[in-house]
N, C-alpha and C positions, 0 to 999 in steps of 0.2 A: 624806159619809155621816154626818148627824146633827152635824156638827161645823158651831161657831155660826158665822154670816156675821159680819163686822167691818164697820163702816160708820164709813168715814172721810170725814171735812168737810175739803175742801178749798179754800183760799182761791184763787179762780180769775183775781180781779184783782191780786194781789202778786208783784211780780218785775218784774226786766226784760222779761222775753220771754213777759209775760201776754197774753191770754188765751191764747194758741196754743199756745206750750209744756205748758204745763200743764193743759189741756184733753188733750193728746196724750197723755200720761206719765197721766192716771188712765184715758183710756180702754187703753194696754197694760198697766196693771196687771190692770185687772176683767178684760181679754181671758184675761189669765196667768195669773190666779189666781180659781175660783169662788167662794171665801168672802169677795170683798172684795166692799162696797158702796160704793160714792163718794156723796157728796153736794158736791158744787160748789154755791159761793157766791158771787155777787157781778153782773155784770147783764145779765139771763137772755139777752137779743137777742146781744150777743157770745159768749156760751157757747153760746147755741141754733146759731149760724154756724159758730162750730168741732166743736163736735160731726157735725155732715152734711157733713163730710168722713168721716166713719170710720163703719166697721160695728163694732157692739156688740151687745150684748144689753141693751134699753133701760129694764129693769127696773132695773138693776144703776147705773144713774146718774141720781141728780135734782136738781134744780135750785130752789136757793132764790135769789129775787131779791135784792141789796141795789146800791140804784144809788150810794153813795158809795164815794170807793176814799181810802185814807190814804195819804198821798207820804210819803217817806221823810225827806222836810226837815222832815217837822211836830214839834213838840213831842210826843212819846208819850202824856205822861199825858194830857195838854187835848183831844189828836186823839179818843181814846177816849171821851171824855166827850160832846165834841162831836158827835161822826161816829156817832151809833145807830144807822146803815141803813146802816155801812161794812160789808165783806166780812170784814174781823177782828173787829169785834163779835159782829157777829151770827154768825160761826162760832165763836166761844169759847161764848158762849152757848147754842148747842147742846151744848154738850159738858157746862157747869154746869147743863144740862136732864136730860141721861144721854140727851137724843137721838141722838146718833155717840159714838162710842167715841176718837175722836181727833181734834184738828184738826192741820191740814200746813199752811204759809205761808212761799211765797217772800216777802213783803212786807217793810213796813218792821219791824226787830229790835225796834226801840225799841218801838214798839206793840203786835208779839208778848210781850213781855217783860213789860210794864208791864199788859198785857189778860189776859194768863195768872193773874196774884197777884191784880189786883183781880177779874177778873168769874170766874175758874173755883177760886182762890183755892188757898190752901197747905195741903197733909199739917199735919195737927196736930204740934207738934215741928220742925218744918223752920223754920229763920230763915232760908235764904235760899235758895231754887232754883236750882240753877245749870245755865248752858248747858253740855251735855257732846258733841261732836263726834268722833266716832271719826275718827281722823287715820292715814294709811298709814309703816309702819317697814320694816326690812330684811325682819323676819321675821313680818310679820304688820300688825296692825293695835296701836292705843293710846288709851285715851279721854283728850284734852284736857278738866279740870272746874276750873276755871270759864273759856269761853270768850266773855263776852261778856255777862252780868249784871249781874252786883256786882264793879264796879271797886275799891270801896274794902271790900274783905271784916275781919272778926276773925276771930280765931284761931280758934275757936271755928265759923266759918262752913266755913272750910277742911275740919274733921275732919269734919263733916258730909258736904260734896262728898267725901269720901278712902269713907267710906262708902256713901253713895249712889253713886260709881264702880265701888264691888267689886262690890256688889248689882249694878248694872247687866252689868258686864263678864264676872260667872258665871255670872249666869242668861240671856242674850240672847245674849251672843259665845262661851259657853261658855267661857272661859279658866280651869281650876280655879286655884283660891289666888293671886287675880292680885295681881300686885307693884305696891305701890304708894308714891311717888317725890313727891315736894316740890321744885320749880322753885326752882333754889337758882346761885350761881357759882362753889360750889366744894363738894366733897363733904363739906370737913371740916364737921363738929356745929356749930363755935362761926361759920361763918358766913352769911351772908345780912344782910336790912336786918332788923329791928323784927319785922313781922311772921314773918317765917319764923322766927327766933330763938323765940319767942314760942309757934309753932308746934309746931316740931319734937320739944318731948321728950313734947307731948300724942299725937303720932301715935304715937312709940316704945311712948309705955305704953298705946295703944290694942290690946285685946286680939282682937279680931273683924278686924283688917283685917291684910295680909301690907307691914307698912311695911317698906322697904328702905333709907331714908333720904333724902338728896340727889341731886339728878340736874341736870346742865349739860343747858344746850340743846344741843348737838353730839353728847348720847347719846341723845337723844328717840329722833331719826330711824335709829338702831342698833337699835330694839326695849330699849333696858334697862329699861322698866317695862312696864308695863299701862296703870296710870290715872296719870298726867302733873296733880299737883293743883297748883295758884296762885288768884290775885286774878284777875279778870277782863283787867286792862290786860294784864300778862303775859301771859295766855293767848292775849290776844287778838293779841297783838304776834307771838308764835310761830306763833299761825296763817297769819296773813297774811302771813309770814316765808317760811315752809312754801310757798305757794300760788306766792309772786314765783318762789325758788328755783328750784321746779319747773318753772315755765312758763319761767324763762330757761334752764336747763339745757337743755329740751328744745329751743328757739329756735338754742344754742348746737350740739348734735345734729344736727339738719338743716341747719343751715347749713354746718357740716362735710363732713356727708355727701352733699350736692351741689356740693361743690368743685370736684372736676378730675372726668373719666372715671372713671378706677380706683376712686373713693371711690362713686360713682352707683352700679356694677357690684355692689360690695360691699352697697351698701346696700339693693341688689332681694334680695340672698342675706340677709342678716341681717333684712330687713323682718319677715317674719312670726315672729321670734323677740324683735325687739324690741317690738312692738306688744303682744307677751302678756307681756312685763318690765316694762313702764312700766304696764300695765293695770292691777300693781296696785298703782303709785301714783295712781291717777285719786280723789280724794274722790266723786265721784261715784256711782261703784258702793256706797258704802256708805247714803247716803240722807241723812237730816237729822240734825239736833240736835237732844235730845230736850230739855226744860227739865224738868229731875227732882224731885222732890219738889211735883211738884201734886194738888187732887185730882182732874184727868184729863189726860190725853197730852195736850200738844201740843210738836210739831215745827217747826224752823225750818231750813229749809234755804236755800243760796246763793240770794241775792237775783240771780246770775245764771244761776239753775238751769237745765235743759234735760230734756226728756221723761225720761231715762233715771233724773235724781235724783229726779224727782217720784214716778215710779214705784216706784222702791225704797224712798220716805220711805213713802209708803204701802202698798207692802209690809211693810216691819220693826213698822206695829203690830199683825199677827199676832202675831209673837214676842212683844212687849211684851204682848199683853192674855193669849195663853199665858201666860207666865212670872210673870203679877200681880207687875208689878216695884213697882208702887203699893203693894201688900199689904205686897211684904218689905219697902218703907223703911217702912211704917209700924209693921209687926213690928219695924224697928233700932231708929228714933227711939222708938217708944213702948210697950216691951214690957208696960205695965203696964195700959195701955190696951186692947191687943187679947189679951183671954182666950181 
């Protein structure tokens, strides 16, 4: 009712499980939701094949050609330069046009990363964009910033991400006054390496954000922050930590529970209680990684995504173009600038 359509570019050849996946996951989005547009990108005869598997409403999805696709082995910045008729160019591209409102890319990180800064380019103020990934806790959900960008950060890049975290996690996940935590090995003030020493008492006297101080990796997964800040490597280390964990745990679960009879018996009874427990640790339902401080959306999600992530990566930039999360980090980073 009068409320704008969103039109997201999605890169249709990145991932593992392209085209099919992700052909699938934007067509149950548009099903789900009438404000969204899709725009798929990448080369049109395999997207034309998977789309005629499905009913849709054919307005609501189009199709731009690009016959080159970027592997994930290639060097990022060269691949870019090189590859102009790849499916990541040419949908960043759109986006530094103001033609879609967002791009989505299971592809390679390294080329989403590096195509984000040069072709759709950075919020004025922001030195380094960082990947933020909402990651699942006891009590809810937690943004990991930086997960996956700027491996060798300064201090100064950190307090940024601690900012563009709060921004994000108020206005999109609604969490009021979120707590926010410095990836550290011990709570006390006087430790950590160089950087976080370095860090830490910029965050304390930062007056706009709710710093809580240090945080061990064994409290992530407890809920005790919000936004979870570090360098890329760490964050990255923690994710994919996070991910093994999980999937051995659950490995360990089942295996358990089809042991002898008695345990099979138990586990038809406790089935449908466990499956809504563990649901909300699935990364999945939460959607992508947004790379924050650009000046337009793009999203990265697992390079081995599946319908259900694609779907909700492209659902969440509703929220995002709602919440002009763009607007407030540029209202944080540059209040002198936007009168």
């Amino acid at each position: 009712m009068g409320e704008k359509t969103v039109n997201v570019c999605v890169d249709a050849m990145g991932g593992d499980n392209a085209p099919f996946e992700i052909v699938k996951g934007c067509v149950d989005a548009v099903n789900e939701n009438d404000r969204v547009k899709v725009t798929l990108v990448g080369q049109e005869a395999a997207i034309n094949a998977e789309l005629s598997k499905y009913d849709y409403d054919k307005n609501k999805i189009e199709i731009i050609n690009a016959e080159e696709v970027i592997d994930t082995n290639e060097p990022p910045v060269l691949a870019i330069r090189k590859k102009k008729d790849s499916s990541i160019v040419r949908g960043l591209e759109l986006v530094k046009a103001g033609k879609c409102d967002a791009f989505v890319s299971a592809g390679s990180s390294g080329a989403v990363l590096a195509g984000g800064q040069v072709i759709v380019g950075r919020i004025k103020g922001v030195e380094r964009p960082p990947l933020a990934p909402l990651i699942p806790t006891k009590d809810g959900i937690a943004l990991l910033i930086d997960c996956g960008a700027n491996v060798d950060a300064r201090s100064s890049h950190l307090v940024q991400f601690a900012k563009m975290g709060s921004i994000y996690m108020e206005n999109v996940m609604h969490v009021k006054n979120p707590r926010v935590a410095i990836v550290n090995i011990g709570v006390e003030e006087e430790k950590g390496n160089a950087l976080v020493k370095e860090t830490f008492p910029l965050l304390k006297s930062c007056p706009d954000i709710n710093f809580i101080g240090s945080i061990e990796a064994r409290d992530i997964p407890q809920g005790a922050a919000d936004v979870i800040v570090c360098e890329a490597f760490t964050g990255n280390v923690i994710l994919k930590m996070y991910e093994g964990v999980a999937d051995a745990l659950l490995g360990v679960v089942k295996k358990g529970l089809m042991s002898t009879l008695r345990s099979k018996i138990g586990a038809l009874l406790i089935k449908p209680a466990l499956k809504q427990t563990l649901k909300g640790f699935s990364l999945e339902d939460y959607g992508g990684a947004p790379l924050l401080g650009l000046n337009g959306l793009v999203v990265k999600t697992h390079g081995s995504s599946k319908s259900v992530e694609i779907k909700n990566s492209v659902l969440q930039v509703i929220t995002f173009m709602e919440q002009d999360i763009n607007g407030k980090i540029k209202n944080e980073l540059n209040p002198a600038v936007n009168v």
